[in-house]
LUMLO-243188 format. One record per residue (C-alpha): residue in three letters; x, y, z; residue number from 1. Coordinates in steps of 0.001 Angstrom, whole numbers. Each point is the difference from the previous one (the first is absolute). Example, Ala and Ser with C-alpha at 12.3 -4.5 7.8 and 13.67 -1.06 7.14 Angstrom:
<sites>
<site resn="ALA" c1="12300" c2="-4500" c3="7800" resi="1"/>
<site resn="SER" c1="1370" c2="3440" c3="-660" resi="2"/>
</sites>
This chain:
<sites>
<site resn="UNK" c1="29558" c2="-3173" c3="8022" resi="1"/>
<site resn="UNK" c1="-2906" c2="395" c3="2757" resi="2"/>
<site resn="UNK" c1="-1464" c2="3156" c3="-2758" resi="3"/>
<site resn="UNK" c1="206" c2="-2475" c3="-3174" resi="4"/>
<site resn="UNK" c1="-2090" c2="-2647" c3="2035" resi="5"/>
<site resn="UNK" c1="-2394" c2="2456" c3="1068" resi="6"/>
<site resn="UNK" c1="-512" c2="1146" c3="-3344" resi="7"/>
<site resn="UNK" c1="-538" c2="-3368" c3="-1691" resi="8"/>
<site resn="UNK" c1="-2177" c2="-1057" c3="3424" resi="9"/>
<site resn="UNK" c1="-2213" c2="3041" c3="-642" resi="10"/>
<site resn="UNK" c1="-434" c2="-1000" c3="-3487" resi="11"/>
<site resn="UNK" c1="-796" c2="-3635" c3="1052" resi="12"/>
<site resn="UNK" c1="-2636" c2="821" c3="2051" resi="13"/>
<site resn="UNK" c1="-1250" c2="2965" c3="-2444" resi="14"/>
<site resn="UNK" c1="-231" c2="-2898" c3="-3023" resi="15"/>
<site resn="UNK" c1="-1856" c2="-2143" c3="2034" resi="16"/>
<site resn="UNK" c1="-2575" c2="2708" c3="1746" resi="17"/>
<site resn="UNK" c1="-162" c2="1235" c3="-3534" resi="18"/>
<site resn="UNK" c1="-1061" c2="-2816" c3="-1750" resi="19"/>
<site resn="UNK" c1="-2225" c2="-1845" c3="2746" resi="20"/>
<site resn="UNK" c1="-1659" c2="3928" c3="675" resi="21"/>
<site resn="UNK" c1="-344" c2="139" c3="-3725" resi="22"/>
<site resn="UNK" c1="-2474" c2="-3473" c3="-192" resi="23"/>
<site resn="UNK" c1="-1946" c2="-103" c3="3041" resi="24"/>
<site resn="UNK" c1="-244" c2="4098" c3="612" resi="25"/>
<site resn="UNK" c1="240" c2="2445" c3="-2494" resi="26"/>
<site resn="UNK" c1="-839" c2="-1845" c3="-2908" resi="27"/>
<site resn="UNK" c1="-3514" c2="-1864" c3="1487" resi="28"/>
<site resn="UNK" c1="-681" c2="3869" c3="1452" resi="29"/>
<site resn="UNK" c1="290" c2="1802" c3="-3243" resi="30"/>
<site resn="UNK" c1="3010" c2="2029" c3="456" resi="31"/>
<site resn="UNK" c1="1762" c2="-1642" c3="-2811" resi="32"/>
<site resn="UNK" c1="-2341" c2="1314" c3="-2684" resi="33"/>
<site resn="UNK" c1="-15" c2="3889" c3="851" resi="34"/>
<site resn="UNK" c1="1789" c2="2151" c3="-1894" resi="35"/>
<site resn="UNK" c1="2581" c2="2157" c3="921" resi="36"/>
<site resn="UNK" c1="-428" c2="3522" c3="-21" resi="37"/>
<site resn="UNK" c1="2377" c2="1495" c3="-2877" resi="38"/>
<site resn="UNK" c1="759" c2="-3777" c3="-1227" resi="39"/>
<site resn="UNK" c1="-1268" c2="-2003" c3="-2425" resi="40"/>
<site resn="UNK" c1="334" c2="-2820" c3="2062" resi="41"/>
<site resn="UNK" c1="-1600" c2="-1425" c3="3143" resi="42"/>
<site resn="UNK" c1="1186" c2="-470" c3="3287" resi="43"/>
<site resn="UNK" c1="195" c2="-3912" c3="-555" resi="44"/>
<site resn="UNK" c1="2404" c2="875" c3="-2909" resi="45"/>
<site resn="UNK" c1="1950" c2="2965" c3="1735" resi="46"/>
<site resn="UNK" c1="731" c2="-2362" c3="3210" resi="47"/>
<site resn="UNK" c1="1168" c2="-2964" c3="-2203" resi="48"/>
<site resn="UNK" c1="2617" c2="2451" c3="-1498" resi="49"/>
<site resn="UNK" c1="937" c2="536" c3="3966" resi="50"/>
<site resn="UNK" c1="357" c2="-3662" c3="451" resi="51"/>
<site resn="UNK" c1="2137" c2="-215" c3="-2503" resi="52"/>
<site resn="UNK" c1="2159" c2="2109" c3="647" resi="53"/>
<site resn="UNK" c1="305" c2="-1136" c3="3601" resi="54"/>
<site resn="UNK" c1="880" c2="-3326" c3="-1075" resi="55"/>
<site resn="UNK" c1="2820" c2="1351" c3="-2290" resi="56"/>
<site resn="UNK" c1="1417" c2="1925" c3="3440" resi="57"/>
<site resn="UNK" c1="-551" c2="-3143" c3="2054" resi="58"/>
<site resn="UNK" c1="2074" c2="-1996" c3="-2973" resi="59"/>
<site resn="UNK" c1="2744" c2="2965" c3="709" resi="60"/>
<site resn="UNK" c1="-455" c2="-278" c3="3462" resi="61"/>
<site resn="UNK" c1="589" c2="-3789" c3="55" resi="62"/>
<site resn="UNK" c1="3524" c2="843" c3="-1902" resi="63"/>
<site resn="UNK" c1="1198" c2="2648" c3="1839" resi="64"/>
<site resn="UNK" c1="-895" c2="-1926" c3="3649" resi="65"/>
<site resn="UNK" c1="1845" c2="-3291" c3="-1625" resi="66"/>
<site resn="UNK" c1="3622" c2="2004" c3="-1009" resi="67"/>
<site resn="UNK" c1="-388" c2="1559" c3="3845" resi="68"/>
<site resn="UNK" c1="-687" c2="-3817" c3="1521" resi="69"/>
<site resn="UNK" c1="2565" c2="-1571" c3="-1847" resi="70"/>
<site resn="UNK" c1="2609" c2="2666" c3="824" resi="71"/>
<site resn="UNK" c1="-634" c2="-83" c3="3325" resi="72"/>
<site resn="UNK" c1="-793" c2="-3888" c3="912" resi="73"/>
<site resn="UNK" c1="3677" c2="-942" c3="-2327" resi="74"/>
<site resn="UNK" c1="2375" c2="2980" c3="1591" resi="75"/>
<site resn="UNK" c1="360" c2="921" c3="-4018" resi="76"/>
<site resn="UNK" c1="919" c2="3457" c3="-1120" resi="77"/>
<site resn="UNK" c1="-3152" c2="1855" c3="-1429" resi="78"/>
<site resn="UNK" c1="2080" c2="671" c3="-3062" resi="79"/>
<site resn="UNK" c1="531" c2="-3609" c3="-334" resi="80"/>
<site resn="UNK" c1="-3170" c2="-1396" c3="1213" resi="81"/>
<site resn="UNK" c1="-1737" c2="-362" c3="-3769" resi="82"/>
<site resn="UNK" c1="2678" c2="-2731" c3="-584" resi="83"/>
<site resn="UNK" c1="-1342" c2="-2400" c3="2814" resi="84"/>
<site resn="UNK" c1="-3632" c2="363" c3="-849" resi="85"/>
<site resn="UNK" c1="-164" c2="-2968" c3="-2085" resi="86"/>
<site resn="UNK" c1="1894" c2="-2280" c3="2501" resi="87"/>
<site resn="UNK" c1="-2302" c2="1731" c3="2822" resi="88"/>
<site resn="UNK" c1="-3219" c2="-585" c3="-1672" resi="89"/>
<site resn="UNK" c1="837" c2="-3578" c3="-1232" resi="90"/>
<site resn="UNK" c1="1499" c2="-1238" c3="3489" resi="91"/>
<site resn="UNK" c1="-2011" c2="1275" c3="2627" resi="92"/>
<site resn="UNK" c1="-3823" c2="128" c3="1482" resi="93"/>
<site resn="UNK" c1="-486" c2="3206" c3="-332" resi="94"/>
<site resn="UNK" c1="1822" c2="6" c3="-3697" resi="95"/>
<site resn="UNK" c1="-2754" c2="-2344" c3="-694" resi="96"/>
<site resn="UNK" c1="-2733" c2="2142" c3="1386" resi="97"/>
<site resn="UNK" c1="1086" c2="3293" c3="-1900" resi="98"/>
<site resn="UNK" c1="-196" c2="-1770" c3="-3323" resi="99"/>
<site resn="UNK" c1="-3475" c2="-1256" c3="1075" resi="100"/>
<site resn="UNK" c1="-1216" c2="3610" c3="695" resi="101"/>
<site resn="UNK" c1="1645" c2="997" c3="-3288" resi="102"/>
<site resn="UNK" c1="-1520" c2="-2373" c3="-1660" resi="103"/>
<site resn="UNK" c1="-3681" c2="690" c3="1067" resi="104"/>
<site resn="UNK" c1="890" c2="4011" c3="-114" resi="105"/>
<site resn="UNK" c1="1024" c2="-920" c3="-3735" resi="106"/>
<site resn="UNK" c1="-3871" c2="-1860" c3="-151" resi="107"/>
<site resn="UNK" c1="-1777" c2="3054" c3="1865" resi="108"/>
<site resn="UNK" c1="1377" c2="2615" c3="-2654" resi="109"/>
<site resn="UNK" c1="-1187" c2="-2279" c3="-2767" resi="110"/>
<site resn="UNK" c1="-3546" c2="133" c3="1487" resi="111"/>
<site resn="UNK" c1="-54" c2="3267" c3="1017" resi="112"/>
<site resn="UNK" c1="1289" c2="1112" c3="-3516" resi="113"/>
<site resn="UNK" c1="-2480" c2="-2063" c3="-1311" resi="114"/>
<site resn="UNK" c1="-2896" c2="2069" c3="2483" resi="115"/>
<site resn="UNK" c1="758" c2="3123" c3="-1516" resi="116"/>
<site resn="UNK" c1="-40" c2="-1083" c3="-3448" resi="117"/>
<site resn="UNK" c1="-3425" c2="-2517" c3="276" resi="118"/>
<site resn="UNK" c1="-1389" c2="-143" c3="3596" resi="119"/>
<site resn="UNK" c1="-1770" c2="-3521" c3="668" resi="120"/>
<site resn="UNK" c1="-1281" c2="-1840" c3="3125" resi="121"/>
<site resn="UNK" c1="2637" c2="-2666" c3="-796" resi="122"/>
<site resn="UNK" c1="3268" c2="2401" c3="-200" resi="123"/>
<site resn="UNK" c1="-1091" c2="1414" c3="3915" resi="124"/>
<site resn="UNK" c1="-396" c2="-3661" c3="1374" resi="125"/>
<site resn="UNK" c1="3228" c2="-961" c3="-1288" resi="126"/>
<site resn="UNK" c1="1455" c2="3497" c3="1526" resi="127"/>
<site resn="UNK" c1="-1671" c2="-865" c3="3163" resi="128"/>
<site resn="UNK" c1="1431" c2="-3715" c3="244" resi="129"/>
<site resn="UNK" c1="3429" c2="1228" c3="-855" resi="130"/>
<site resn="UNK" c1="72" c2="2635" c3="2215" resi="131"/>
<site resn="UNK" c1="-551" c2="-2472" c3="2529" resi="132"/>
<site resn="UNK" c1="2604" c2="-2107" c3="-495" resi="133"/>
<site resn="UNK" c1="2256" c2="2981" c3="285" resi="134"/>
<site resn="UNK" c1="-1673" c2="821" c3="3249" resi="135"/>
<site resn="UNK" c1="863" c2="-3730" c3="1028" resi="136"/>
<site resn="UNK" c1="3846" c2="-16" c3="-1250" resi="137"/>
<site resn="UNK" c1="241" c2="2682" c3="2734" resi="138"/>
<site resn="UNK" c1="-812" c2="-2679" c3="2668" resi="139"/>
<site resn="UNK" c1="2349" c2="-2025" c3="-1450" resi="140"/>
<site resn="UNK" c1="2746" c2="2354" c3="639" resi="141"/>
<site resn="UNK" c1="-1015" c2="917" c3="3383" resi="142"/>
<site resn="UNK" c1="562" c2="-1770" c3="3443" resi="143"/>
<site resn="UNK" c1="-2981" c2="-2395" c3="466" resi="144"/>
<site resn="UNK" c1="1639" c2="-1796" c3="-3565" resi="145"/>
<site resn="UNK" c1="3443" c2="-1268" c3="1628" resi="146"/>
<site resn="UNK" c1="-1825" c2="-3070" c3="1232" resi="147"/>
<site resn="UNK" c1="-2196" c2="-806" c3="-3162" resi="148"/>
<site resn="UNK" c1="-2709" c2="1121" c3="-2174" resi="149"/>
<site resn="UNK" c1="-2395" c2="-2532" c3="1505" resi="150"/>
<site resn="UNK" c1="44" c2="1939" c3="3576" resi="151"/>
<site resn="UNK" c1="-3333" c2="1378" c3="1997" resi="152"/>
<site resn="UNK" c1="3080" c2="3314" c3="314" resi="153"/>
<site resn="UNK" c1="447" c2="411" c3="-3705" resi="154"/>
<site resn="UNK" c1="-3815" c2="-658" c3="-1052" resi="155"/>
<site resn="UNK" c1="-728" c2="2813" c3="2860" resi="156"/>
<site resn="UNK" c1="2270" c2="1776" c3="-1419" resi="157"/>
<site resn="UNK" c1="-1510" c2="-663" c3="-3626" resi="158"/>
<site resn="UNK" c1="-3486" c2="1209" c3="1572" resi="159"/>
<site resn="UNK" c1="1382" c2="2964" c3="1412" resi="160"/>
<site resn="UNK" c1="2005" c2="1468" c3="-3033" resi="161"/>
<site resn="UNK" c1="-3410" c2="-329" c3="-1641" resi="162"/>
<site resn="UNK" c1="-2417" c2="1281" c3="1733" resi="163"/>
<site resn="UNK" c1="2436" c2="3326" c3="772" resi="164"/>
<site resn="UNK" c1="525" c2="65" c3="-3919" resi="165"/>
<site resn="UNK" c1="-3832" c2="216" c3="-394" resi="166"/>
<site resn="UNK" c1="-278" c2="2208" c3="2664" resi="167"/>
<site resn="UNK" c1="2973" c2="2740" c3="-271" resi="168"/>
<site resn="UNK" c1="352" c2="-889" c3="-3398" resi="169"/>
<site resn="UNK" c1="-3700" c2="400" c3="-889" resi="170"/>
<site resn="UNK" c1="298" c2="3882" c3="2317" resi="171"/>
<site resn="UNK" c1="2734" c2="273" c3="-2097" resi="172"/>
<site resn="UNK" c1="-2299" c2="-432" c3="-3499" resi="173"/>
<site resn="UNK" c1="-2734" c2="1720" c3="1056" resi="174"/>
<site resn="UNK" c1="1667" c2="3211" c3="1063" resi="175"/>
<site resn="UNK" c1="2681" c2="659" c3="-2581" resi="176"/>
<site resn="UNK" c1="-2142" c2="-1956" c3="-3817" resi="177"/>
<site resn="UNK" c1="-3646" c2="990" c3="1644" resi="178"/>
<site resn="UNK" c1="576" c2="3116" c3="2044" resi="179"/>
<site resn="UNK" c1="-2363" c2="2180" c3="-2199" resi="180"/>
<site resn="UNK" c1="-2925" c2="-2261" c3="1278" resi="181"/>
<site resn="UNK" c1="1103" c2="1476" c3="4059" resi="182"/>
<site resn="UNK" c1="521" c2="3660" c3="-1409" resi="183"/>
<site resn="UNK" c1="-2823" c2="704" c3="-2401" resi="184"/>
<site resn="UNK" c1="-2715" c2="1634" c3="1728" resi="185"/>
<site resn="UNK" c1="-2556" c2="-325" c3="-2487" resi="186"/>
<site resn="UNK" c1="-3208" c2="-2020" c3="181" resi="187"/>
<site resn="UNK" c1="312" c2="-2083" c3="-3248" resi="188"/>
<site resn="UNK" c1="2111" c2="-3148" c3="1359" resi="189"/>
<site resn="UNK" c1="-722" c2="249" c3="3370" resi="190"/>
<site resn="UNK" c1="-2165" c2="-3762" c3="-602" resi="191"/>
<site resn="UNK" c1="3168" c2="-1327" c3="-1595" resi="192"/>
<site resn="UNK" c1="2382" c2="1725" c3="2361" resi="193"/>
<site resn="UNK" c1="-1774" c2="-1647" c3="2849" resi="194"/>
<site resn="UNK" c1="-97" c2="-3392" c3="-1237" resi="195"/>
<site resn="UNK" c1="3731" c2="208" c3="-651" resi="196"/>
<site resn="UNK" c1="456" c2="987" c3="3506" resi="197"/>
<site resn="UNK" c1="-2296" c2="-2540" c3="1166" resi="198"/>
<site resn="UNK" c1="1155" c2="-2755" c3="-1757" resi="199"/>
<site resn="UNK" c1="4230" c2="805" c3="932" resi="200"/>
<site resn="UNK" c1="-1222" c2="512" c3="3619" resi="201"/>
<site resn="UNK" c1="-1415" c2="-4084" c3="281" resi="202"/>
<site resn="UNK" c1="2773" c2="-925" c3="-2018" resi="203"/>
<site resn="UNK" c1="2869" c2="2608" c3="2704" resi="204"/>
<site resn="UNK" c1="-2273" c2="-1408" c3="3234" resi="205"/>
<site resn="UNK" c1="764" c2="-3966" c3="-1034" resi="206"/>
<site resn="UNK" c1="3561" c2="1067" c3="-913" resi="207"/>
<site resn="UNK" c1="570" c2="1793" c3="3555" resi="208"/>
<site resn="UNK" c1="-1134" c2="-3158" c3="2042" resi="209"/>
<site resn="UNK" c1="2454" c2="-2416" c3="-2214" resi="210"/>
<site resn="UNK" c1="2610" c2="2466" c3="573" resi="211"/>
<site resn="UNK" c1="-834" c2="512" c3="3323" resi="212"/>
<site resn="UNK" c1="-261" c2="-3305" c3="873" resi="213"/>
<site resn="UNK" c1="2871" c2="-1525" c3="-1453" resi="214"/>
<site resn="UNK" c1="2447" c2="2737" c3="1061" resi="215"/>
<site resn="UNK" c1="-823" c2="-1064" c3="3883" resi="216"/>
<site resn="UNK" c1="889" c2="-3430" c3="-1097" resi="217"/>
<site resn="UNK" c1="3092" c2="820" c3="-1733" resi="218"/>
<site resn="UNK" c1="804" c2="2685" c3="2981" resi="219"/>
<site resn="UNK" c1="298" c2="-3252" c3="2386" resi="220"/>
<site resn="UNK" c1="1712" c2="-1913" c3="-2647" resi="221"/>
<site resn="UNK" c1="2308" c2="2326" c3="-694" resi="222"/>
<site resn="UNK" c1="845" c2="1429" c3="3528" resi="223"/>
<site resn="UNK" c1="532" c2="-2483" c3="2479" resi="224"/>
<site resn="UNK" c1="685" c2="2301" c3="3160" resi="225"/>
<site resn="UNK" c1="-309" c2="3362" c3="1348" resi="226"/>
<site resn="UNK" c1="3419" c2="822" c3="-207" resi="227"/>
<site resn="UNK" c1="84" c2="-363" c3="-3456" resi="228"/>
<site resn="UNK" c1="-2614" c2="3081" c3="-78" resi="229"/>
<site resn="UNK" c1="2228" c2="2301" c3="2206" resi="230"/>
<site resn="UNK" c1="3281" c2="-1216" c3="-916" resi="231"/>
<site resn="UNK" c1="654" c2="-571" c3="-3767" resi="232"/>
<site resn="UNK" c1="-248" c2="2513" c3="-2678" resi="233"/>
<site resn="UNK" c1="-2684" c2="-2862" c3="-1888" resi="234"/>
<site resn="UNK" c1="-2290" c2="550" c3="3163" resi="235"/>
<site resn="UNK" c1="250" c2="3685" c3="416" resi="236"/>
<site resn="UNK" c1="-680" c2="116" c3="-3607" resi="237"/>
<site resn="UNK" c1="-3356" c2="-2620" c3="-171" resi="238"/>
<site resn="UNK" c1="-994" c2="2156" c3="2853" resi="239"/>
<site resn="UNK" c1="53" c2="3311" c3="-1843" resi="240"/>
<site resn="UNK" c1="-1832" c2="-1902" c3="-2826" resi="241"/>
<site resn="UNK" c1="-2782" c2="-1272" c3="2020" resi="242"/>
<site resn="UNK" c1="-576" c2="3623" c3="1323" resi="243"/>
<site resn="UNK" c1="-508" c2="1391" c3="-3619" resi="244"/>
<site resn="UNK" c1="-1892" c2="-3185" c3="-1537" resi="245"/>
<site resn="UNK" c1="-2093" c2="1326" c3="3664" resi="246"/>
<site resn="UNK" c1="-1018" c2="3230" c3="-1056" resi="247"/>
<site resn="UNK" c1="-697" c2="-1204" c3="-3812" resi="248"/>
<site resn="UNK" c1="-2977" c2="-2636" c3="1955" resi="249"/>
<site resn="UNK" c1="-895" c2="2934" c3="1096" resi="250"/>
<site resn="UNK" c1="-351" c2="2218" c3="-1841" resi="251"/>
<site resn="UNK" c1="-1824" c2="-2800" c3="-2404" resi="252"/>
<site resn="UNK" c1="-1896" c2="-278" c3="2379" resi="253"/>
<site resn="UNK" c1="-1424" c2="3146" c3="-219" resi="254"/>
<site resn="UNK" c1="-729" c2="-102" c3="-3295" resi="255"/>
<site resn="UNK" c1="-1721" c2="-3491" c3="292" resi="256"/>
<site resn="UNK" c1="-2027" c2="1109" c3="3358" resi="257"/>
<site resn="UNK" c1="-957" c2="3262" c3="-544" resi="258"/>
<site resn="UNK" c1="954" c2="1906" c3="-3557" resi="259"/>
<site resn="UNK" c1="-1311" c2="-2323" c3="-1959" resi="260"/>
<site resn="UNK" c1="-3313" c2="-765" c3="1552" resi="261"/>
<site resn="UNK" c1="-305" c2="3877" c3="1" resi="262"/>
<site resn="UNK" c1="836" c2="479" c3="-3666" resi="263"/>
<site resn="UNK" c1="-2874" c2="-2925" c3="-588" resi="264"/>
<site resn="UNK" c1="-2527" c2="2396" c3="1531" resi="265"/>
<site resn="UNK" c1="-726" c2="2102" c3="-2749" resi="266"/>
<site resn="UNK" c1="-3663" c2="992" c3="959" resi="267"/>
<site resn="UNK" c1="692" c2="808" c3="3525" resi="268"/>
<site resn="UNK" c1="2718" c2="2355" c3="-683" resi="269"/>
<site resn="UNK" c1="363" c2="3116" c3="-2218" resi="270"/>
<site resn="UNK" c1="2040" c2="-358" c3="-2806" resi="271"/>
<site resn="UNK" c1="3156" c2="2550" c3="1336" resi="272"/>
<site resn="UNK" c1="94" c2="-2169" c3="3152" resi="273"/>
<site resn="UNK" c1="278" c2="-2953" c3="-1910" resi="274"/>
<site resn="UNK" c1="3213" c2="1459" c3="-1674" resi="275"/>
<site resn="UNK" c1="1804" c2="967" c3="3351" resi="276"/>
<site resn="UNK" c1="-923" c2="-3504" c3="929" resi="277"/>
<site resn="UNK" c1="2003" c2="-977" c3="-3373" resi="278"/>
<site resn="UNK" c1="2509" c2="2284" c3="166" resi="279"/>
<site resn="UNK" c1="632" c2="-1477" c3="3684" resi="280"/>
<site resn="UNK" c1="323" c2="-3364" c3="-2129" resi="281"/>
<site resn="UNK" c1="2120" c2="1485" c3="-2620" resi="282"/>
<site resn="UNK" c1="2540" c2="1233" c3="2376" resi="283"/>
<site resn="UNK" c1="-34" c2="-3373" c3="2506" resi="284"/>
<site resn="UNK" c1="603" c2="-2159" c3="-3099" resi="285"/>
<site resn="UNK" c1="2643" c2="1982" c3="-947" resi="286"/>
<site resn="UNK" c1="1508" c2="-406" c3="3648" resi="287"/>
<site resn="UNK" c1="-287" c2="-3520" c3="-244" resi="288"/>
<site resn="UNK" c1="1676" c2="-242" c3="-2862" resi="289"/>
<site resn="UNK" c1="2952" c2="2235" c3="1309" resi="290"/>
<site resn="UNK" c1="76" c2="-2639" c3="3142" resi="291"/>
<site resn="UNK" c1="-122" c2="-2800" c3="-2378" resi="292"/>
<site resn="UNK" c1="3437" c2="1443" c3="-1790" resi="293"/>
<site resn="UNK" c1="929" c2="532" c3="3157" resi="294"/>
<site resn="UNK" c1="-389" c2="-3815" c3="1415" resi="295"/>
<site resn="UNK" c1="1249" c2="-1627" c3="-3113" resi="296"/>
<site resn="UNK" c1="3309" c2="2195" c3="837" resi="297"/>
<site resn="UNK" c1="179" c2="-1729" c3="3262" resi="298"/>
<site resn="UNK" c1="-922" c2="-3189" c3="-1730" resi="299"/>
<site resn="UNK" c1="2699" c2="135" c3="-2246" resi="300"/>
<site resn="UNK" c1="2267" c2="667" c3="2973" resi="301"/>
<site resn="UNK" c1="-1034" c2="-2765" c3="1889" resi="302"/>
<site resn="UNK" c1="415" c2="-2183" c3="-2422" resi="303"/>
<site resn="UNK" c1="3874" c2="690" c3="-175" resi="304"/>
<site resn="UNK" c1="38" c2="-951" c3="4263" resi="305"/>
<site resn="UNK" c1="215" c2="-3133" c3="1471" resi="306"/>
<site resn="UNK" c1="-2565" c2="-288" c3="2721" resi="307"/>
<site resn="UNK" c1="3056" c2="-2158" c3="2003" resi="308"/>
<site resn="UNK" c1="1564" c2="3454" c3="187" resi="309"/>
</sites>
């Protein structure tokens, strides 16, 4: 069960670092428009096909977690479990939720079906307001909803799915649709590859202080002694977490400090320098991404705990 929601988290926070990364990063930077090497198509075209199909897994995903939930939260027989769906889905919160999610999974591979076949400005707004209503049914679900919707805990929490989503998610985008730009070693996109960087470093920085900031908040929300920490599996658990989201700051904070600002020297460097300096960047956005899959894992895990214990 914890697998099947780590799967359709991941692809949460993919859609939505996908689509946001798509309008405010690689599109504006030119990335979009180059063509792939071998393919008649360009990158913009290749990484909608991606999205796509990450939505369709996410849709899967979203199945497969509900059959393990409801077999587990109604004591029913796995065998069994497909004939208390409807009652399940109907009757309870989290029914209610799942056929929300469905519902706007249904909408995203629409849109995303529709990006491959005619790409428009329109299509990735839509994807990138959708997505983040899926990002938001998550806080719905979690712990900071039990006492409302209208809560400072579940708007934090709102704020903080978010701004991770654009963050990981956006690593996430970058590295696996847009890796070529991090490998090639040419000099013919190195303007472009740079203002793609540029721009999804502003856009990770603001996304790291939300997330920072509103994980502290939830933290003392959440866990309302030290013994909860040292004593419950929840604690033990956030604490793990908080030591990997630790060494994702920093090593982003590497990249945002020092890598970058070396890769934007181009005149006071030679040119083989300047590609250890990006194959430094290559491999520490690949390590962040690891630690991202990584700290949704312990994410998902969490989210199955109680913080009471």
């Amino acid at each position: 069960m914890i697998a099947a929601y780590w799967f359709f988290l991941t692809g949460v926070v993919f859609l939505a670092g996908a689509f946001i990364s798509k309008t405010v990063v690689t599109a504006p930077s030119g990335a979009d428009i180059c063509m792939v090497e071998g393919k008649d198509r360009c990158f913009g075209e290749v990484s909608s096909v991606y999205i796509f199909i990450s939505t369709l897994l996410t849709y899967l995903a979203n199945f497969v977690h509900l059959v393990f939930h409801v077999s587990y939260m109604t004591e029913t027989p796995f065998s069994e479990t497909f004939s208390v769906i409807p009652i399940f889905l109907t009757k309870t919160k989290y029914g209610n939720l799942v056929i929300l999610r469905t519902i706007i999974l249904s909408l995203l591979l629409f849109i995303t079906f529709i990006i491959i076949r005619r790409p428009g400005r329109w299509s990735i707004l839509l994807g990138v307001i959708l997505s983040v209503f899926l990002l938001a049914s998550l806080s719905m679900s979690s712990h900071q909803a039990q006492k409302g919707y209208l809560t400072l805990p579940f708007l934090f929490d709102v704020v903080h799915v978010v701004s991770i989503s654009l963050w990981i998610g956006g690593i996430f985008f970058i590295r696996f649709c847009y890796g070529f730009f991090l490998r090639d070693r040419g000099r013919d996109l190195w303007e472009i590859f740079l203002s793609m960087l540029k721009r999804f470093s502003n856009l990770a920085t603001c996304s790291v202080y939300l997330a920072g900031l509103t994980g502290i908040a939830l933290a003392f929300i959440r866990i309302k002694g030290f013994s909860i920490l040292v004593d419950t599996a929840y604690g033990k658990t956030f604490i793990v977490k908080a030591v990997i989201v630790s060494m994702i700051f920093v090593i982003g904070g590497i990249n945002k400090f020092f890598i970058i600002p070396a890769l934007g020297k181009k005149d006071e460097a030679d040119w083989n320098s300047l590609l250890k300096v990006k194959e430094n960047l290559y491999r520490f956005i690949t390590i962040e991404a690891i630690l991202g899959m990584i700290a949704l894992l312990i994410t998902s895990l969490l989210t199955h705990l109680s913080p009471e214990g």
